[in-house]
Residue, then its C-alpha position, 0 to 999 in steps of 0.5 A: x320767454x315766459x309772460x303771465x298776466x293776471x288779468x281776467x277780461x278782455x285785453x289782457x295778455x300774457x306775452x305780446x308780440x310785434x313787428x315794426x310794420x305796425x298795428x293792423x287795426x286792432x290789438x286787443x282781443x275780446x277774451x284773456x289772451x295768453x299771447x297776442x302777436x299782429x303785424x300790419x303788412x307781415x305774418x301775425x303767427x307762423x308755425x313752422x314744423x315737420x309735423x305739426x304747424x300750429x295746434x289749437x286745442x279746446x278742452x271742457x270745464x273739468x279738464x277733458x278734451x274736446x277739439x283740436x284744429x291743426x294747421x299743418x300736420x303730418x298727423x290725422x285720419x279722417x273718417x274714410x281713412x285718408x291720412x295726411x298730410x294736411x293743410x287744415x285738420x280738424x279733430x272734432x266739428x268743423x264749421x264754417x261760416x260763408x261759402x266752402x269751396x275747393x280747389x283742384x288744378x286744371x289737369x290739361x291748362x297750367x293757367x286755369x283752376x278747377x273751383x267748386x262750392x260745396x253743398x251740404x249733404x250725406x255724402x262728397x258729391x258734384x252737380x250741375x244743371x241747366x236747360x236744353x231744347x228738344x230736337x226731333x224728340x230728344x234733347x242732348x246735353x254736353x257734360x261739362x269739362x270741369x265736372x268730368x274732372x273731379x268727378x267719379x264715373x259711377x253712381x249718377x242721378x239725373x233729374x228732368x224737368x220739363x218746361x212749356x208742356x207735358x213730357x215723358x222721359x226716362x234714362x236707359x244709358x249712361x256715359x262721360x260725355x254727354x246727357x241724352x233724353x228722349x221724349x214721347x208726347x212732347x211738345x215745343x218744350x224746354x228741359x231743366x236737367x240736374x245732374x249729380x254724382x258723387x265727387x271724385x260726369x258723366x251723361x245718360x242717354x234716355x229714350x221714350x217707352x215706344x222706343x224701348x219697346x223696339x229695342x226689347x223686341x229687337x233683343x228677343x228675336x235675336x234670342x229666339x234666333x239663337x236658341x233655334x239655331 
């Protein structure tokens, strides 16, 4: 089937496709359109392939190519070197407006998903954060199931705020499971906590400098220990 038109503006259109459940609002599009296809209650396009779904491809005003967006492809490599197959492929920038998140299967629960918004920085990576009471100089927070799910075991940050009073606090181990922090000249506080990593949680544990000092000493005659001996 061959349809040309030789309109220029808005509207116009070469080939136009329908089913018999109707318009679903509008059937017209704002630019020269060389096919419009729409369907109330059904499927408007469907490209159905081994290796390419449905291409979109942009070009420049002399002719060069500029973008493609795929959906469906066996094709494409994205920058780390991952290959498909894709559900959506995008050869050159990819924008978006409102939220992105993704989607993972819950690996122990067939009913549940595992979803996440994404942020915008210089690398793929998770977060989360919230609030935790001191007990006896130290604060402990449980790392969250989902969080451990998607992310990678290395390359956290942990960033402590405290809140109600003067703390200090630094990290000295990590784990899966779970945040720990403890304090020196610490007050009736609260703690604000992010923690982040790369995607695809780990805890730290902290401990105050005095406390450290002890650990240090503790390694040192043991080391003495052994060389004597």
């Amino acid at each position: 089937m061959l349809g040309a038109s030789t309109g220029t503006i808005g509207g116009a259109v070469g080939v136009t496709g329908h089913d018999g459940t109707g318009s679903p609002g509008a059937t017209s599009y704002g630019l020269p359109t060389g096919g419009l296809f729409y369907s109330q209650t059904g499927a408007g396009v469907v490209g159905m392939s081994r290796y390419v779904g449905v291409s979109g491809q942009l070009f420049s005003g002399s002719g060069g190519f500029v973008a493609e967006g795929i959906l469906g492809t066996t094709f494409g490599s994205a920058s780390d070197s991952t290959v498909g197959p894709w559900a959506v492929f995008s050869s050159g920038n990819f924008g978006a407006f409102g939220a992105k998140h993704f989607v993972e299967p819950h690996p122990t629960d067939a009913k549940k998903v595992i979803l996440y918004s994404s942020l915008e920085g210089r690398e793929v990576g998770t977060y989360f954060r919230g609030t935790a009471s001191i007990v006896n100089g130290t604060a402990v927070i449980m790392v969250p199931e989902d969080f451990r799910i998607v992310t990678a075991d290395e390359g956290l940050t942990v960033q402590v705020t405290p809140i109600g009073g003067f703390s200090q606090v630094y990290v000295e181990s990590q784990d899966l499971n779970h945040v720990r922090r403890a304090f020196q000249n610490f007050q009736s506080v609260q703690t604000g906590y992010d923690s982040c990593r790369r995607r695809l949680p780990t805890g730290c544990r902290c401990i105050s400098p005095k406390r450290q000092r002890r650990a240090s000493s503790r390694t040192a005659r043991t080391t003495r220990t052994a060389r004597s001996t």
